[in-house]
N, C-alpha and C positions, 0 to 999 in steps of 0.2 A: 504493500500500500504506500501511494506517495506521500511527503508529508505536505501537510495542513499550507496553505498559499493562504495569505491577508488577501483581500480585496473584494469588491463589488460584482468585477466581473467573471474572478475566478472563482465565484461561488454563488454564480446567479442564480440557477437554478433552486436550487438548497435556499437562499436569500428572497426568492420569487414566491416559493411554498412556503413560507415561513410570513409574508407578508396576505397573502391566501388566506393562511390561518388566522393571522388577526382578526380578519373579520367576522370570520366565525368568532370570535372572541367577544366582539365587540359586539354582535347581534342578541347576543346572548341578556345584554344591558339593555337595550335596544327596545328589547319585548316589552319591557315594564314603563318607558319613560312618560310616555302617554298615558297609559289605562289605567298603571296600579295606583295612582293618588283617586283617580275618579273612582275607581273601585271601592278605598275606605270610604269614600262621603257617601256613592249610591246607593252599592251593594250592602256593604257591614255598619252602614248607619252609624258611622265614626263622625261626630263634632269635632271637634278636639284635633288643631292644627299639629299639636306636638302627639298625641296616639295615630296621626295619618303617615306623620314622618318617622315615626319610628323604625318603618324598613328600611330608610335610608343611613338609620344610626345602626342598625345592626351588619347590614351591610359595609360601611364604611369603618368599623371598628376591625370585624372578621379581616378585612382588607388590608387594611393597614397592618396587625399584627404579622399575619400570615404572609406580607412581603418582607418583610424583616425576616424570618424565619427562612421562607422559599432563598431570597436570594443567598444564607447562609450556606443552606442545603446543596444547592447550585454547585457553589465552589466545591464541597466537599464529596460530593458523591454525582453531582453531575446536574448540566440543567434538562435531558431528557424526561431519566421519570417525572420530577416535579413538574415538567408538561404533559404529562399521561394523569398523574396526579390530580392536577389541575380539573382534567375534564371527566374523570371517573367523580369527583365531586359535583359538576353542573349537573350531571346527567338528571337528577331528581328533582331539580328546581322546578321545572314545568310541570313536572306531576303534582305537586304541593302547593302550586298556586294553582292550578284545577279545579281539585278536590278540596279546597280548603272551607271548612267547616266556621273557622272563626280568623281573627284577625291573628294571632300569633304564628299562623300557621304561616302565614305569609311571611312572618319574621324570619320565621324558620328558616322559608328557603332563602332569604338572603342572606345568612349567616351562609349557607352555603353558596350561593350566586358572589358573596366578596371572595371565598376559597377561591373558587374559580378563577375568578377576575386577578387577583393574588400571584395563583400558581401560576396559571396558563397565558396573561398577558404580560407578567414579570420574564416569565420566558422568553418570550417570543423577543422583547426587548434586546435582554442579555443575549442571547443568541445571534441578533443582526449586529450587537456591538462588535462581538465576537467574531462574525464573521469578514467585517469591513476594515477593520485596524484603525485605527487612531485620525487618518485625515479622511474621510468618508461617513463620519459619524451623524454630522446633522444629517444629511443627507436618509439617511440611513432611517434614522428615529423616526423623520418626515413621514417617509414612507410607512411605517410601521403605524404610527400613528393616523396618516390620512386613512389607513386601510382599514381601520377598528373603528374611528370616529365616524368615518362617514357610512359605517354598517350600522352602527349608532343612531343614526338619523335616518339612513333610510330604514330601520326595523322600525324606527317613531312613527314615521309615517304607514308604515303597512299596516301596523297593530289600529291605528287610533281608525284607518281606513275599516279593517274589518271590525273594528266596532260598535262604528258606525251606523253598519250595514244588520252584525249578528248580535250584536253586546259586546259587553266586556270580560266577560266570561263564557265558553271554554276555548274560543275559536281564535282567540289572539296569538293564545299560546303555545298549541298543537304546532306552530314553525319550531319552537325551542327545544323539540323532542328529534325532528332532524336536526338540526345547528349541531347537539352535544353529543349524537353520535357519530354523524361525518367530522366532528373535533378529535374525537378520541379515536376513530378508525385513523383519519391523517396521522394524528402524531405517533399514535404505534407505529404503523406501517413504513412511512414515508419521512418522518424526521431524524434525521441523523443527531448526534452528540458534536459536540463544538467546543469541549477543552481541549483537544488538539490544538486547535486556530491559538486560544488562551496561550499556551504551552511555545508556541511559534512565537506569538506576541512579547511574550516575557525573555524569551531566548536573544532576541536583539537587544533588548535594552538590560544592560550589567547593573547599573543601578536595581532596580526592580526586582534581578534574581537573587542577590546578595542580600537583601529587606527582607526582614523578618514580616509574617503576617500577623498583624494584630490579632487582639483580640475583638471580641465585636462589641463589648464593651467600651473599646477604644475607639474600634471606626464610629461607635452610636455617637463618642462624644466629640471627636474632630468631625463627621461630617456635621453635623446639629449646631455647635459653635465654635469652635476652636477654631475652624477656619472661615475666616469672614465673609469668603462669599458662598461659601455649601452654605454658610448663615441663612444666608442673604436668598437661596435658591430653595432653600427648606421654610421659610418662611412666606416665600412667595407662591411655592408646590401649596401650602395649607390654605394659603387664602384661596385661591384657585378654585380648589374643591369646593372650597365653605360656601362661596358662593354657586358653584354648580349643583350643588347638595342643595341651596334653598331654589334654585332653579324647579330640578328635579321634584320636589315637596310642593312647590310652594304654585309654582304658576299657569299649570294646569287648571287650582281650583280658583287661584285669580283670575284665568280668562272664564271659566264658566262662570263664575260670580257676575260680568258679564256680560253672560248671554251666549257666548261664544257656544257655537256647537262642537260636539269631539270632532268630527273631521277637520274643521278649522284650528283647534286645538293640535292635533296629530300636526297639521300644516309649519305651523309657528312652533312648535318643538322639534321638529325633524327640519329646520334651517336653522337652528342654532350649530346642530352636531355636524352637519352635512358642511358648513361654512367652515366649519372648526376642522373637520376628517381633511377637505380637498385642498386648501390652502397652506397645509401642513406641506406639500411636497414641496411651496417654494420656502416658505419660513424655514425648517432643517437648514436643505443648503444653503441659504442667504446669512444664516447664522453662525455657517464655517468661512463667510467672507468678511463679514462687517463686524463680529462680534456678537457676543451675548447679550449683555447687557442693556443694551440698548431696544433689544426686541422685546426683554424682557417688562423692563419698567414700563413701555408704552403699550404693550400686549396690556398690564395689569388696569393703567388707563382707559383702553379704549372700550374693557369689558365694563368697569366703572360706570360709561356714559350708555352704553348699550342699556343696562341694568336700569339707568334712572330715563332714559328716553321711555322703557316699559311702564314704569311706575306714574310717569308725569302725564304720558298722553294714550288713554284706555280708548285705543283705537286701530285696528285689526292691521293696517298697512303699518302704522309707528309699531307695533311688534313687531312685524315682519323684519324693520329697519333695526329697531333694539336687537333682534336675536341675530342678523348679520354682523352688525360690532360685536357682540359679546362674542357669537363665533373666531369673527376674523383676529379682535382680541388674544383669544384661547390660542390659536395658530399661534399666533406670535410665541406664546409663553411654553405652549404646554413642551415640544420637542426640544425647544431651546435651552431649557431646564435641566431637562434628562443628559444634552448634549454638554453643557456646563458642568455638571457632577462627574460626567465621565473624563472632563479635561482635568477633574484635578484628583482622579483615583488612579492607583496604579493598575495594571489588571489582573497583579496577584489575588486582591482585593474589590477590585471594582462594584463586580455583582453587590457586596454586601454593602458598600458605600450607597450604590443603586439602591440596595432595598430600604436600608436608613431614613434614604431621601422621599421612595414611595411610603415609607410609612409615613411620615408627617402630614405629605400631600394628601393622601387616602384618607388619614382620618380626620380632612377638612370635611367630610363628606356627613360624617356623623355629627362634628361640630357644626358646619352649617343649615343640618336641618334642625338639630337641636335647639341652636340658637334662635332662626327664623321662626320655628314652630314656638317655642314660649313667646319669643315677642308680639306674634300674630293674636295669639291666646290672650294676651295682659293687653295690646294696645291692638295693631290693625294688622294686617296683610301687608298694606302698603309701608306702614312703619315697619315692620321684619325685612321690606325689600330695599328701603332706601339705606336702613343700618346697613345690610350685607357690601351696598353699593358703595359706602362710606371706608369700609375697610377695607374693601378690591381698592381703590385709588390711595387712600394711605399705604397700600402696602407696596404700590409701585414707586411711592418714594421713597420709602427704607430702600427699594435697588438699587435707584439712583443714588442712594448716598454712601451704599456700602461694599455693593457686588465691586470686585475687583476685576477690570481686561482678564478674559478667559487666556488659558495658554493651552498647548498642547498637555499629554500624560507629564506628568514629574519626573526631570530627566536630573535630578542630584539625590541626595538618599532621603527615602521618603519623608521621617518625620521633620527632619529638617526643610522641606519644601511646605508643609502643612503645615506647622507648627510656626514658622517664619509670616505669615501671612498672618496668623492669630497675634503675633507681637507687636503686628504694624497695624490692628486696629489701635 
């Protein structure tokens, strides 16, 4: 067998089917973003803004844990099965939101729908990092990301369509029982392992091989603060979320409040994700020419205005307008982020650095439904939305004031490269 070649084109194939799979990944999220908030208010006679979110806190908890974990695992025993993993876990989500008797049940399955999302698109990430090497990386993430997000949007739109049509129940979610098993046949069958490439990677750079691997203890605490812009990128990953998390929850039953009907509802949720999925293939690579930062802090903004042009004008084309910035926003940040974490791990390490940074970002997901949903409860809908909106643009000015010029991987010895950065805040 020959060994492992870096690159895009030397491992198109393998990189082609891997960005395939995303979107199975991503449809899987897709099924819920329209229906299952409608569902708590129609179906299970849920008031109670924060009992409607509550799948979005248990899912983003699951999520978040379980990337930390996953990307450990990765390193240690490989990111294959933890992609087999990954979708032996979805496989039951649709059956449980089916069948489901009362509201927890729904919880249930997103406890296992974040597993999923966790194992299987933590994977798919690490894997394309893996496969591309070091100058190929936005590029890379773009892709991987356009491929989930805009399956994202269009599953929005297919669900909120047959709901329309059948209900909300059982007919949305009869696609999610194909998705999790064409997910789990793909990756048995047709994905290869990718610490070789890792193994290739680390063998050029002598720094790297001679560096001891931390503990995860250690990456928790250098990527989280120690180093000012993983700061700066982990802080921006949480808001992120927090606010897609009250997306998610929350404005669904803002537009039927109203009047809005679910197909028009499906409409305006499935161009947020779609704007967010497609726009990703120029943001990646635009981001390995001009820099991070920059995309980042004003990605964080332009979701900001998106978020309050919804809030301020309850009028079916001004969403349509809001959920494109908030999309085109997301582009900016969401690949740019992941590509910034990777410029400053090594790739003895990386995945876990990676999963460090997913965990923060992921458990915006639970923090911002959380949050949206009590404040909706105590004050309004609209106040839950323009808070969230408040702290997407604050948080794009922490970037600008802290993220440091992205560089390549760390070519001197690690902790002194990470650690150096942490002295000069």
């Amino acid at each position: 067998m020959s060994e492992p070649r870096l690159g895009l084109r030397e491992n198109l194939p393998q990189f082609a089917l891997l960005v395939g799979l995303n979107a199975f990944v991503g449809a899987m999220v897709g099924l819920e973003r329209t229906v299952l908030p409608l569902l708590g208010e129609q179906e299970f006679g849920l008031a109670s803004k924060t009992a409607i979110t509550s799948f979005i806190v248990s899912f983003g908890v699951t999520k978040a844990v379980l990337n930390l974990v996953a990307a450990r695992v990765a390193d240690r025993i490989g990111r294959k099965p933890v992609l087999v993993a990954g979708w032996l876990l979805g496989l039951p989500v649709p059956f449980l939101i089916i069948h489901a008797p009362a509201w927890w049940w729904i919880d249930a399955a997103n406890v296992l729908l974040g597993a999923n999302q966790a194992l299987a698109w933590s994977m798919t990430v690490v894997m394309k990092i893996d496969l591309v090497g070091p100058r190929r990386r936005g590029l890379a993430l773009g892709l991987n990301e356009f491929a989930g997000y805009a399956a994202v949007g269009m599953m929005s739109w297919v669900t909120g369509f047959i709901a329309s049509q059948l209900g909300l129940r059982p007919y949305p979610f009869y696609l999610g029982i194909g998705i999790a098993v064409v997910g789990l046949v793909v990756s048995i069958v047709f994905v290869r392992e990718t610490r070789g490439h890792v193994a290739a990677e680390t063998a050029a750079m002598p720094d790297a091989r001679s560096a001891d691997v931390p503990t995860l203890g250690r990456i928790f605490y250098v990527t989280t603060i120690a180093n000012v812009s993983l700061f700066a990128a982990c802080q921006a990953g949480l808001v992120n979320n927090l606010n897609d998390g009250m997306s998610w929850g929350l404005f669904p039953l803002f537009f039927a409040a109203h009047g809005l009907a679910i197909a028009r509802i499906g409409v305006v949720k499935a161009t947020y994700p779609l704007v967010w999925g497609m726009l990703q293939v120029a943001t990646g690579p635009l981001s390995d020419r001009v820099g991070r930062r920059g995309l980042i802090a004003w990605g964080m903004i332009v979701q900001a205005l998106g978020i309050w042009i919804t809030v301020l004008v309850p009028d079916f084309e001004a969403w349509l307008v809001g959920a494109v910035l908030q999309g085109a926003g997301t582009a900016m940040v969401y690949p740019t982020l992941l590509a910034a974490i990777a410029d400053h791990a090594p790739p003895t390490w990386r995945a876990s650095s990676l999963g460090v940074y997913r965990f923060w970002r992921d458990l915006g997901y639970a923090v911002g439904a959380l949050l949206s949903g009590v404040i909706a409860d105590l004050v309004s809908i609209e106040a839950a939305i323009h808070t969230i909106a408040a702290l997407t643009f604050v948080s794009g000015l922490v970037v600008v004031s802290t993220m440091q010029p992205a560089r390549p991987a760390p070519i001197g010895p690690v902790t002194r490269v990470l650690e150096g950065e942490h002295h000069a805040r």
